[in-house]
C-alpha positions in Angstrom: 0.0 0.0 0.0 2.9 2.3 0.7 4.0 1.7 -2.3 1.0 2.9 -4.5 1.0 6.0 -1.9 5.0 7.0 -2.7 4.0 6.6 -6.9 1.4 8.7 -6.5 3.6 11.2 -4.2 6.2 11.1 -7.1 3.9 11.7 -10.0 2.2 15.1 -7.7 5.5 16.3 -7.4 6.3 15.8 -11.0 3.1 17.3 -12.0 3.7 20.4 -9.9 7.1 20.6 -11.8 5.5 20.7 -15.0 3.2 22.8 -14.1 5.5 25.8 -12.5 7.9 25.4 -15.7 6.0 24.4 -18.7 6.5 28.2 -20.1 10.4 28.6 -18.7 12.7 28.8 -21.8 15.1 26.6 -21.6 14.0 24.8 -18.2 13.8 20.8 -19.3 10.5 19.3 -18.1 10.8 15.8 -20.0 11.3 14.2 -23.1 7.9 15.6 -24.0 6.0 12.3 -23.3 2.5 12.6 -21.8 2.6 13.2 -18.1 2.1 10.1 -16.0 -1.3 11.3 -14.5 -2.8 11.6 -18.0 -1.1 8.2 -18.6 -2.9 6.7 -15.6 -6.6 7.3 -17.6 -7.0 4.6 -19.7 -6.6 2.8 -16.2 -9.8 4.1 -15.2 -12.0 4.0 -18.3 -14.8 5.2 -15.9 -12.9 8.4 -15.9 -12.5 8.7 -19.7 -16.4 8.2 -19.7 -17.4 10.9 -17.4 -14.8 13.3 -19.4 -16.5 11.7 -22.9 -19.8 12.4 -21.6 -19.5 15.9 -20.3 -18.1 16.8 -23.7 -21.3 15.6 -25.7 -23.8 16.1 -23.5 -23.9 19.8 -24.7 -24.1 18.5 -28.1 -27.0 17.1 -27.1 -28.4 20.1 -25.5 -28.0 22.2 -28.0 -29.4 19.8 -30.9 -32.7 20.1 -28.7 -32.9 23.8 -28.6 -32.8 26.7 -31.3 -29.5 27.6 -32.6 -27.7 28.6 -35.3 -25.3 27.2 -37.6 -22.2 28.6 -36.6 -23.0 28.1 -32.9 -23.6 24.2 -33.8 -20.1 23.9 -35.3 -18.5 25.2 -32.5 -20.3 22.0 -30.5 -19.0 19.5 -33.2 -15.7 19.5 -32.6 -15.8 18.3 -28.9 -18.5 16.0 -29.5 -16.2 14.3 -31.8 -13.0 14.1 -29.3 -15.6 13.0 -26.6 -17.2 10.3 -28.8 -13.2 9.2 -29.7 -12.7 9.2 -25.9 -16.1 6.8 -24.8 -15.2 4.5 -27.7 -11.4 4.5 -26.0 -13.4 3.6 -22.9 -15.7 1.3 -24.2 -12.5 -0.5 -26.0 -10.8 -0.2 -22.3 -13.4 -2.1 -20.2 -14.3 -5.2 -22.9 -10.2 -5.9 -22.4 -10.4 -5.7 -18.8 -13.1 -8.3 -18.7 -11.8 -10.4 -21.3 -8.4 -10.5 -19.5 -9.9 -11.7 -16.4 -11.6 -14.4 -17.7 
């Protein structure tokens, strides 16, 4: 358990790095590889879905109500990365289960 708890420690303090130096010239934060935290989603898929769903549920909204064109373009794009991101979750949970069968 300690274990889990000094990982997690490590990757805070590494995120508060990159996040007080990510617009120093010249400072190195990393290789440019995505941060560990971000990393850690598609260990949660449940959090993918929440993020995937808050990002089309205005879609949805807005579909319902009257809007203009240019307004519903400005909706699409999102809509897309959060469809991208509940397949990713989807796709995430059916390995889980399989690999624990």
């Amino acid at each position: 358990m300690k274990e889990g708890k000094e990982e997690f420690e490590k990757e805070l303090k590494e995120l508060e790095e990159w996040q007080e130096n990510q617009y120093n010239p010249g400072y190195y934060i990393g290789s440019g590889r995505v941060p560990r935290p971000l990393k850690g989603l598609k260990k949660r898929p449940i959090f993918l879905m929440v993020i995937a769903l808050s990002m089309i549920l205005p879609l949805i909204g807005i579909l319902f109500s009257k809007i203009s064109a240019e307004d519903l373009i400005a909706f699409v794009f999102p809509a897309f990365i959060g469809v991208i991101l509940f397949y990713a979750a989807i796709r995430e949970m059916f390995e889980k289960r399989n690999f624990r069968k």
